[in-house]
C-alpha positions as CSV (number, residue, x, y, z in Angstrom):
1,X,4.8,29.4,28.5
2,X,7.0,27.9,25.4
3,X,5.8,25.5,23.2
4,X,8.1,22.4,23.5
5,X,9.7,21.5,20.5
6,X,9.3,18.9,18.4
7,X,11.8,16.8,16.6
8,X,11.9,17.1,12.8
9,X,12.5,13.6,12.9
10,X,9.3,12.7,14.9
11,X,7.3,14.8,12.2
12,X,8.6,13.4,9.2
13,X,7.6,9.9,10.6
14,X,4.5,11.0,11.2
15,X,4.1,12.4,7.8
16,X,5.1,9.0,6.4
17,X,3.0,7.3,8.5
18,X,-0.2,9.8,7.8
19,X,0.3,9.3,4.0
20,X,0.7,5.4,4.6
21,X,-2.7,5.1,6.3
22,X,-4.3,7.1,3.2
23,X,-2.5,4.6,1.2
24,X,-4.6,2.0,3.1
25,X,-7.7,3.6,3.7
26,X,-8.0,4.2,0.2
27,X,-7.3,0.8,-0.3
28,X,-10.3,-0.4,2.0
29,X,-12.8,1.9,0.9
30,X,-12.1,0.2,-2.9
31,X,-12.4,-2.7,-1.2
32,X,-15.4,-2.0,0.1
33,X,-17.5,-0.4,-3.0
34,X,-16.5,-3.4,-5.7
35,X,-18.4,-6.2,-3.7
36,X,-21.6,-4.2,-3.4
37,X,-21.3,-2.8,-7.2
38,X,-20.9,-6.5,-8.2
39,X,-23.8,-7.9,-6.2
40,X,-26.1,-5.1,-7.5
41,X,-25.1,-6.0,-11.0
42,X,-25.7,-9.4,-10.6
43,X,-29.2,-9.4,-8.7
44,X,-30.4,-7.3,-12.3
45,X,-29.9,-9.6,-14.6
46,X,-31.4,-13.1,-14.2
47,X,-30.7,-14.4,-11.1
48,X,-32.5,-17.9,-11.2
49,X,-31.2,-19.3,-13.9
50,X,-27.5,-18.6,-13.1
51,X,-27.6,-18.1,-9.7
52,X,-24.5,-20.6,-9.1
53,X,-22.6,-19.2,-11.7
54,X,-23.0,-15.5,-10.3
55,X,-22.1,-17.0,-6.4
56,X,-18.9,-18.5,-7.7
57,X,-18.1,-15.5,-9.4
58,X,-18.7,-13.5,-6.6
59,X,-16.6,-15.4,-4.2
60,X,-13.6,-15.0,-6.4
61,X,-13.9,-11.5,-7.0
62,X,-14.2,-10.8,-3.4
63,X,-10.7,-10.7,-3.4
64,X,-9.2,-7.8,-2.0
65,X,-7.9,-5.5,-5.1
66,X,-4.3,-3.9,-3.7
67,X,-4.1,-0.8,-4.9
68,X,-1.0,-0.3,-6.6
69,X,1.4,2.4,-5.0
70,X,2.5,5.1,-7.7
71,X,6.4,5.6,-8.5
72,X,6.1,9.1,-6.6
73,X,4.3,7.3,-3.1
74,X,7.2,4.4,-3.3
75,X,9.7,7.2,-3.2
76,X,8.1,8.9,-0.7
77,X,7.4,6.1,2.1
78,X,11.1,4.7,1.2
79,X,12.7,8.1,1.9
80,X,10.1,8.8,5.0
81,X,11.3,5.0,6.5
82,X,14.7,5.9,5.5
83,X,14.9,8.6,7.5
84,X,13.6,7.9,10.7
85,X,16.0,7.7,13.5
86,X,18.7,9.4,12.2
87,X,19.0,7.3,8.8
88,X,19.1,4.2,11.0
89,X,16.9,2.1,8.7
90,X,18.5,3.6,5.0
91,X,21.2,0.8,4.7
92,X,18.3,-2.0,4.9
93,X,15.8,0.0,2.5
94,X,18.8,0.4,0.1
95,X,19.3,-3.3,0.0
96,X,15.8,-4.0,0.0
97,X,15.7,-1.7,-3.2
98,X,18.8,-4.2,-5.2
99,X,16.5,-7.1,-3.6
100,X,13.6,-5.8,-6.2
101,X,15.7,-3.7,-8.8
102,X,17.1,-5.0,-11.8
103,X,19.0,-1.8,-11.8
104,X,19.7,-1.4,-8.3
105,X,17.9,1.7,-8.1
106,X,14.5,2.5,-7.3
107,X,13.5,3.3,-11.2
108,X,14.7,-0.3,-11.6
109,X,11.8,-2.0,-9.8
110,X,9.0,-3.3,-11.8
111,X,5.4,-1.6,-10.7
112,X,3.7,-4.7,-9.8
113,X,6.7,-5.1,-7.3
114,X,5.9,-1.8,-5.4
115,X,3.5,-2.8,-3.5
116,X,5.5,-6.1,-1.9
117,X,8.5,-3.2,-1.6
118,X,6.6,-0.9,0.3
119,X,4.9,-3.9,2.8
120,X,8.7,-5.1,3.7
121,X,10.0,-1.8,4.0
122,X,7.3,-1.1,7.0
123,X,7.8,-4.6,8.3
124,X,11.5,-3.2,9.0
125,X,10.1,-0.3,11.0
126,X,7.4,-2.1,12.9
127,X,9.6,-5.2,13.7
């Protein structure tokens, strides 16, 4: 028996999906390990005293920290969304490039903007 073939296409989506879910996973366990690092720290010092102090601190550092995508994983997850289907998305992940660029390139986009880049470049494959 042959082994069917797979598309090249199909695998370099789900390359660009498998590094995306790392991208997340790594995101969750961080999320994960600061609350508990935080709580320890605060139960060793003095907790009577400034016990409402330490709760209101904790509640607003329980915010999830978004790990900020390098320059090198942008490129990849834009070229791995551009690709897919035949290059059927690359026209709306170029424009959503000038949307964040100054430059209208990808160098052009400021780093705290890669993260909000990358989520609306997936929201056009998943929609």
């Amino acid at each position: 028996m042959s082994t069917p073939k797979i598309p090249e296409d199909l695998i370099k989506a789900l390359i660009a999906c498998s590094e995306n879910l790392i991208v997340v996973a790594e995101s969750l366990k961080a999320c994960a390990e600061v609350p508990e690092t935080k709580k320890k720290e605060a139960t060793k010092e003095d907790p009577a005293p400034e016990k409402a102090v330490t709760t209101a601190t904790t509640v607003t550092e329980e915010k999830p920290e978004i790990k900020v995508p390098t320059f090198e994983e942008v490129r990849k997850t834009l070229a791995g969304i551009s690709s897919q289907d035949d290059g059927k998305y690359k026209s709306q992940v170029k424009d959503l490039v000038g949307k964040y660029s100054s430059t209208g390139t990808l160098k052009g986009v400021p780093e705290e903007s890669y993260a909000a880049l990358v989520a609306e470049a997936e929201e056009i494959i998943n929609a």
